[in-house]
C-alpha positions in Angstrom: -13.2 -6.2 -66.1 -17.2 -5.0 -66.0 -16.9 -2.4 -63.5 -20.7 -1.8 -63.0 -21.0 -5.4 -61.9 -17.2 -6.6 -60.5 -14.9 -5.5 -57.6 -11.6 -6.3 -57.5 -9.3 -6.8 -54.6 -5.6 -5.5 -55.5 -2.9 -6.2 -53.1 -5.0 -8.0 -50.3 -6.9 -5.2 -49.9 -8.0 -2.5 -52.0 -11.2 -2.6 -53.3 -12.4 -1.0 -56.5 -15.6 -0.3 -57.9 -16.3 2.0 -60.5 -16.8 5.1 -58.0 -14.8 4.3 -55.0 -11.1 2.8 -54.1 -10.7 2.4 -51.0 -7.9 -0.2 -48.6 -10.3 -3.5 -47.1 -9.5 -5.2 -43.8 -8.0 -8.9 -44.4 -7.7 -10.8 -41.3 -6.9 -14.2 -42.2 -4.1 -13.3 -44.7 -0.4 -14.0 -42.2 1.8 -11.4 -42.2 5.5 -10.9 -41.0 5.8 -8.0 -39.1 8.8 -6.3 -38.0 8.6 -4.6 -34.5 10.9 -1.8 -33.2 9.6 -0.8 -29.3 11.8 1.8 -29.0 10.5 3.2 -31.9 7.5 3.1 -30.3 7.5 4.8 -27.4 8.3 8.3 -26.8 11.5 9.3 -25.0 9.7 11.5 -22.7 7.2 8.9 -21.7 7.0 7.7 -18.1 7.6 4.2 -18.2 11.5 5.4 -19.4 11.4 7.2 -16.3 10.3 4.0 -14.2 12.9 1.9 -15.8 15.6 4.8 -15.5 14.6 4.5 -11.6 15.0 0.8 -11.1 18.4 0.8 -13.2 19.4 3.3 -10.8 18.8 0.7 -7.5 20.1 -2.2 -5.9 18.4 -5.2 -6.6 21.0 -7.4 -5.8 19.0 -9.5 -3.3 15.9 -10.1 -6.0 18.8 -11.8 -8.0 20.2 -13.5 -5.1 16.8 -15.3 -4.8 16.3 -17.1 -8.2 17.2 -20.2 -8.5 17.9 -21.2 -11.7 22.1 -21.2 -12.2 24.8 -21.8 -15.0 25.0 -25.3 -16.0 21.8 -26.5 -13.6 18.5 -27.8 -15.0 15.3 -25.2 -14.4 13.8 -22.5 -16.6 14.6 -19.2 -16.0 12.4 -16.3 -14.6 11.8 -13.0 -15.6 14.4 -10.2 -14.9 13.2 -8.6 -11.5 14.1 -5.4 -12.7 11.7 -5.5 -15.1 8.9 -7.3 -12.9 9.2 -4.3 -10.5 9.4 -1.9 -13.2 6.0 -3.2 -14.5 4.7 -2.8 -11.2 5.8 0.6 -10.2 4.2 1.7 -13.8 0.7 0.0 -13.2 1.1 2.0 -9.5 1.3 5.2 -11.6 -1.4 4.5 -14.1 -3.8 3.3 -11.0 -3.8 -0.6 -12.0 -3.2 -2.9 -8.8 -5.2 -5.9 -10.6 -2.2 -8.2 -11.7 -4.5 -9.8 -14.5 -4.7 -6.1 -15.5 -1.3 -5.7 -15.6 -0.7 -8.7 -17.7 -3.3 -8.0 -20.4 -1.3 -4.7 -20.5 1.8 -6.4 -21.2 0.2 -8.4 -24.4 -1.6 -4.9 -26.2 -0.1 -2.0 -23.9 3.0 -0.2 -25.8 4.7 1.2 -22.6 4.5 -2.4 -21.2 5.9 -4.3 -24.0 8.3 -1.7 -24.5 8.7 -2.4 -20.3 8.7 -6.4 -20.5 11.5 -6.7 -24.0 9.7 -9.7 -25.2 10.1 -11.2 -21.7 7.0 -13.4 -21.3 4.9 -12.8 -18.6 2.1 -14.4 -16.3 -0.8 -12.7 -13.8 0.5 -15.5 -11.1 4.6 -14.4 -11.2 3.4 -10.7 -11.1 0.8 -11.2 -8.3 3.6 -13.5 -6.1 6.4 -11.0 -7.1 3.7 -8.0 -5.6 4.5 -9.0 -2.4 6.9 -11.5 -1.9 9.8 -8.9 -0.9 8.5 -6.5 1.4 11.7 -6.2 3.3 13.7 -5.6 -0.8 10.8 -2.6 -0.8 11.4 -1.5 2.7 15.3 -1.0 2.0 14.6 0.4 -1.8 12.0 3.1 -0.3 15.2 3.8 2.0 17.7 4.4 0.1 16.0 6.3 -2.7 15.3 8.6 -0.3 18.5 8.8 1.3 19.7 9.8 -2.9 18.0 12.8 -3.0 18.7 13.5 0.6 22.1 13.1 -1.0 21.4 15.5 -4.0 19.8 18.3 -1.9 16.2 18.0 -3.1 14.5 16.4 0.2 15.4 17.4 4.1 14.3 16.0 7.6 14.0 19.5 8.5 10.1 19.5 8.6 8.1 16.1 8.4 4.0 16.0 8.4 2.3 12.7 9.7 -1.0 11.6 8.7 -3.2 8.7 9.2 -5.6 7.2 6.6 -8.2 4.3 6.3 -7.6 1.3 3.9 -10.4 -0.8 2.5 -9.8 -4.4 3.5 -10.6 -7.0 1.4 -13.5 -8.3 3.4 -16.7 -8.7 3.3 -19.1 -8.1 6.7 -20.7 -11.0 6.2 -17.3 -13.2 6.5 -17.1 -11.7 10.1 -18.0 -14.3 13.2 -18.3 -14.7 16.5 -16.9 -17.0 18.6 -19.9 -19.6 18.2 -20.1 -18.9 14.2 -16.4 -19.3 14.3 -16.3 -22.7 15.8 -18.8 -23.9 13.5 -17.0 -22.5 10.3 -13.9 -24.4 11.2 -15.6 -27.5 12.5 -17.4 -27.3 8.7 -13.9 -26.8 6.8 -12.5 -29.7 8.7 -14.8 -31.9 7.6 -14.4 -31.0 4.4 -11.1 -31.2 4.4 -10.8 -34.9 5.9 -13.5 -36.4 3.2 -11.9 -34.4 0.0 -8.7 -36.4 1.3 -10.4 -39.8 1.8 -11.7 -39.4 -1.6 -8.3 -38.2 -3.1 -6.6 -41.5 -1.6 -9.2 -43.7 -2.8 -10.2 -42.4 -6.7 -7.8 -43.9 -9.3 -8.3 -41.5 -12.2 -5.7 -39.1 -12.8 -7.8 -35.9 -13.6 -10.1 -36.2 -11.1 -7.7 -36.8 -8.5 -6.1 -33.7 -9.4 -10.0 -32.0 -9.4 -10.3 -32.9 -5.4 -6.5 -32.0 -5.0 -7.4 -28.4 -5.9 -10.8 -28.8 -3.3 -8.7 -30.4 -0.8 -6.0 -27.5 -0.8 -9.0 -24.8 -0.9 -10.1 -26.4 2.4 -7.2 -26.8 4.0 -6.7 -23.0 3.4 -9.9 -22.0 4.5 -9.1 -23.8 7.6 -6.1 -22.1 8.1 -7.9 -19.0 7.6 -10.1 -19.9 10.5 -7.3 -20.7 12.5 -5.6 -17.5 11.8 -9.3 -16.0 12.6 -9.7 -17.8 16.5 -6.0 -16.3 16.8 -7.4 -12.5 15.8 -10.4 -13.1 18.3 -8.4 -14.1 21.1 -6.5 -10.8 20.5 -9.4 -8.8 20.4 -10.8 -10.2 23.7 -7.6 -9.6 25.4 -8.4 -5.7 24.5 -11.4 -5.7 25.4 -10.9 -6.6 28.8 -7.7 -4.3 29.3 -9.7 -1.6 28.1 -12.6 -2.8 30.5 -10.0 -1.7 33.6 -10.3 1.8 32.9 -13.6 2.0 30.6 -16.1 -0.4 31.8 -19.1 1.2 31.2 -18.3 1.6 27.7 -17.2 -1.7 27.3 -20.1 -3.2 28.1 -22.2 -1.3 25.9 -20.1 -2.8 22.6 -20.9 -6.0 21.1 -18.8 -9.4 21.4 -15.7 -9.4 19.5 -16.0 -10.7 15.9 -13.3 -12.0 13.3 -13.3 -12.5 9.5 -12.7 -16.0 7.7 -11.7 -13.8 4.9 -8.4 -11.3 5.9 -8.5 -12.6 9.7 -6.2 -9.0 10.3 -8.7 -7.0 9.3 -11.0 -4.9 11.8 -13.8 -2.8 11.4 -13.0 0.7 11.4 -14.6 4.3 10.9 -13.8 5.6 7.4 -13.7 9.3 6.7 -16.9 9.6 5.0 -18.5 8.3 8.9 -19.0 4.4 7.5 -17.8 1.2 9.8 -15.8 -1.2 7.2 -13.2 -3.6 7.5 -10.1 -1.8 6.6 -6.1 -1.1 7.9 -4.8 1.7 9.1 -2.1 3.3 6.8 0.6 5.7 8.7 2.4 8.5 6.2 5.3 10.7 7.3 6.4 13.0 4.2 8.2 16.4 3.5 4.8 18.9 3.4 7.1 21.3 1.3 7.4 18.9 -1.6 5.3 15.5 -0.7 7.9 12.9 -0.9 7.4 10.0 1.3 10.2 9.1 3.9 8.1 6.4 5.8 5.0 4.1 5.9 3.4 2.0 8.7 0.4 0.0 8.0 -1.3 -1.4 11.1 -5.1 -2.7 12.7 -5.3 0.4 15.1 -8.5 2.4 15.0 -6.7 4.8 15.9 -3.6 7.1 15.6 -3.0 7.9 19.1 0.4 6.6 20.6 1.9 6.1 16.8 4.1 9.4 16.7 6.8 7.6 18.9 7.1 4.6 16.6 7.5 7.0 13.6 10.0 8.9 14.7 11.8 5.9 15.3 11.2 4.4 12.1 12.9 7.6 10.2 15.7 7.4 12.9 16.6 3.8 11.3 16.0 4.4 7.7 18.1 7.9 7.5 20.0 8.3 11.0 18.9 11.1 12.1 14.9 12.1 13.5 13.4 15.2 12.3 13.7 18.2 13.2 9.8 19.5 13.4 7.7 17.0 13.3 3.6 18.5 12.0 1.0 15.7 13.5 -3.2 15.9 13.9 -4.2 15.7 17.3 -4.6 12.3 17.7 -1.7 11.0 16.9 0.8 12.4 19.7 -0.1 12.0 23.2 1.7 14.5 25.8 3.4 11.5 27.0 5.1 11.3 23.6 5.6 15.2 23.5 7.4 15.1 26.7 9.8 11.8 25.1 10.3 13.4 21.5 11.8 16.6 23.4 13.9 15.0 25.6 15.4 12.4 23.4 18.9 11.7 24.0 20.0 11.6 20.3 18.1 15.3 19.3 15.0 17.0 20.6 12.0 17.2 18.0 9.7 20.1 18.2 6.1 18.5 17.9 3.4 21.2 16.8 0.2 19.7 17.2 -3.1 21.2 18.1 -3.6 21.7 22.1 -6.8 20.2 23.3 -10.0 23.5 23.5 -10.2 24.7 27.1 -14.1 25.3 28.8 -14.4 28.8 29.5 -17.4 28.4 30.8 -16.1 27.1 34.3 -15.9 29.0 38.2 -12.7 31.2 38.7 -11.4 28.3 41.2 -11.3 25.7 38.6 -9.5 28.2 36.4 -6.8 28.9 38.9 -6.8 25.0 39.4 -6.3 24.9 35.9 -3.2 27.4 35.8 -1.6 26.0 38.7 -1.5 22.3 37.0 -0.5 23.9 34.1 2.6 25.2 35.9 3.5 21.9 36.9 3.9 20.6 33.7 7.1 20.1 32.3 9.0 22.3 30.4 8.7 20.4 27.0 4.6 20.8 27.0 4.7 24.3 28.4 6.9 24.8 25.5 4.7 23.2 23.4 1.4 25.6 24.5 3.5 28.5 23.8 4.6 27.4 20.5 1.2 26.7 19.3 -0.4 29.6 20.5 2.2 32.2 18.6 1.7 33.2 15.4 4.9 31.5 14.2 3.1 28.4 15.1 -0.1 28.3 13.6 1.8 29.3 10.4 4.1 26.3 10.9 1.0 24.0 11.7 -0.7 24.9 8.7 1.3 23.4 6.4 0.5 19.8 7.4 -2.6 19.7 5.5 -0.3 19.9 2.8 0.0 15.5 3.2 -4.1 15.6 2.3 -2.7 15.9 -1.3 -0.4 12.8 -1.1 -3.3 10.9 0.6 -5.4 12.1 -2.3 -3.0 11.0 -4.7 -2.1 7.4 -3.4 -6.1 7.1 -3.0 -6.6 8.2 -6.9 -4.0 5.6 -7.6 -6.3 2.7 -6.4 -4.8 2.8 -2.5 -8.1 3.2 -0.9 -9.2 -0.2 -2.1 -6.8 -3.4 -1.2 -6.7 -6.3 -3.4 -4.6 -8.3 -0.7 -5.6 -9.7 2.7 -3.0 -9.8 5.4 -0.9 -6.9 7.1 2.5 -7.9 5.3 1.1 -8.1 2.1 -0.8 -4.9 2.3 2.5 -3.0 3.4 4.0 -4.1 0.2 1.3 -2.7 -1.3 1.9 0.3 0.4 5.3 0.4 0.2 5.1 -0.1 -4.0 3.0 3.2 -4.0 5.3 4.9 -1.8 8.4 4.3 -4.4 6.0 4.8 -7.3 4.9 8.0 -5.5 8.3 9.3 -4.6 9.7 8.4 -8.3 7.4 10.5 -10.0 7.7 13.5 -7.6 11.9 13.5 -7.9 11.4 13.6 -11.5 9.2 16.5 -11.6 11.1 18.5 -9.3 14.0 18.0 -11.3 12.0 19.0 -14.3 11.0 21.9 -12.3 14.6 22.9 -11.6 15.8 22.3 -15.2 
């Protein structure tokens, strides 16, 4: 061989020249390679720790639901073990797009090594998301009730906190009544000439074409449907509200409902900007930030919700809390007064007390102190609490749950890729036990 004027390509690829020797890419050539995931992956990396998790639960109703059997035609689905696995790992890594999530299973080591050369699809992750919000519910439960078990987590002290959720919705897919009656009127139309055309069009492809228009108009009609139904709601609330607050009332604008995620309302974000989001309930442990409970609802606001809470913890680990650390919207004196006279067990509520004028006469003082005596014994209990040392001390460590808001939020929480309260509490509830299974293990690495 001339090597001033040749190169030669040994093996496939290496390339030699008379100065340099050096290994070529070769593309086209077809290879045989042999693949070992768990070489792969290290034994200290997370997604063992996900799948360690969701060996360790239940999920004997997921299996109860497929329907592929012994000796009966059908192909079979993916393990759900492995579906939520996949899902509780892209919750950690701040993924929540499913066609994400399955790109990541074709070039992402931890979620091959996750999937075991089980096929997957972006349309069986996204349905499997949040198809089982009452499997989530129960797992959320009884993970929780383990390390209740193991000593790591108590009721003794529970903080509550209310956040904002982006919804999925757009202002401009927000109507009023007129605009609403138009939209559907529009979709209807639609809907009826896409299905004269599908009855009367022979060819096979393009029937199937105005099948797929036909069912995207039928669902936008149901979404306007779903919409009139939200209105309704709204009006109904705005003239209970007009009983006590008409003034105010009539200084809003007319109710308005979105085509897009009809159970979405406009709300007032943290950073002071009016969106269409869901309001997104926590109670957790402030010591160590695991999650006992979630509530997602289309409330404004918090007030009235610590009630509803308390009841909620009450049916997931039988017993209520002991202190229970809210903001100051959330419980109302009405629910101090029932959480510490409860039949089952008395919960000690420290909340801020409302700031007194001291700029008033001494007769409206006295008037003050004298309906203050009145009271009964749970809030006077209450004012006394809060206003000791002992207290404030106690108090303070709610803002602790601002980290597990922070983290959820850094996790992709603060912006919903679903529409519709039930699927959104899945949502929620996935983060939760994603949330809660990272936590455990670090505590328990912290112990070790």
């Amino acid at each position: 061989w001339d090597c001033d004027s040749l190169w030669r390509v040994c093996g496939g690829g290496v390339v030699m020249t008379d100065k340099v020797r050096y290994l070529k890419a070769d593309r086209s050539q077809l290879r045989w390679d042999m693949v070992d995931l768990e070489s792969q992956l290290p034994l200290d990396h997370r997604a063992r720790v996900v799948w360690a998790f969701v060996e360790s639960l239940d999920l004997s109703a997921l299996y109860a639901g497929i329907k592929a059997r012994a000796h009966e035609a059908g192909r079979p689905p993916a393990d759900p073990a492995i579906l939520l696995a996949l899902w509780l790992y892209a919750t950690l890594e701040g993924v929540g797009s499913a066609r994400a999530l399955d790109r990541m299973c074709v070039g992402d080591t931890a979620c091959r090594w996750l999937c075991g050369g089980v096929p997957m699809n972006y349309h069986g992750l996204s349905d499997f998301r949040v198809a089982h919000g009452a499997v989530l519910d129960r797992l959320l439960s009884e993970s929780l009730a383990a390390l209740m078990a193991e000593g790591v987590v108590t009721l003794a002290e529970v903080a509550v906190d209310g956040t904002k959720l982006r919804a999925s919705a757009g202002r401009g897919s927000y109507r009023k009544a007129a605009g609403l009656a138009a939209y559907e009127q529009v979709a209807g139309e639609r809907v009826a000439r896409l299905r004269a055309e599908l009855d009367g069009d022979p060819g096979a492809s393009e029937r199937r074409r105005r099948a797929a228009g036909e069912r995207a108009g039928r669902e936008a009609l149901e979404r306007a449907a779903a919409a009139r139904r939200s209105l309704e709601r709204l009006r109904r609330e705005k003239a209970e509200r007009a009983r006590s607050h008409a003034k105010d009332e009539e200084k809003k604008a007319e109710p308005k409902a979105s085509t897009t995620d009809p159970e979405a309302r406009f709300m007032k974000f943290a950073d002071g900007a009016i969106r269409p989001g869901y309001n997104l309930l926590l109670a957790a442990a402030p010591d160590n930030g695991l999650i006992f409970g979630v509530e997602v609802s289309d409330r404004r606001n918090d007030a009235g919700l610590a009630v509803p809470m308390v009841e909620q913890l009450e049916s997931r680990y039988d017993e209520p809390p002991g202190r229970l650390l809210l903001d100051s919207t959330i419980a109302t004196q009405d629910d101090i007064v029932t959480l510490a006279t409860r039949c089952e067990a008395a919960v000690e509520v420290y909340s801020p007390t409302p700031d007194e004028r001291d700029d008033v006469s001494p007769a409206w003082k006295r008037k003050r102190e004298r309906k203050r005596h009145r009271e009964p014994p749970a809030l006077q209990d209450w004012r006394a609490r809060m206003a000791s040392a002992q207290g404030q001390e106690t108090y303070r460590r709610r803002k602790r749950i601002e980290t597990v808001n922070g983290n959820l939020k850094n996790r992709g929480l603060g912006q919903l890729p679903v529409r519709g309260i039930a699927k959104v509490r899945c949502i929620a509830l996935l983060h939760a036990l994603a949330h809660n299974l990272w936590r455990a293990h670090t505590l328990r690495l912290a112990d070790a």
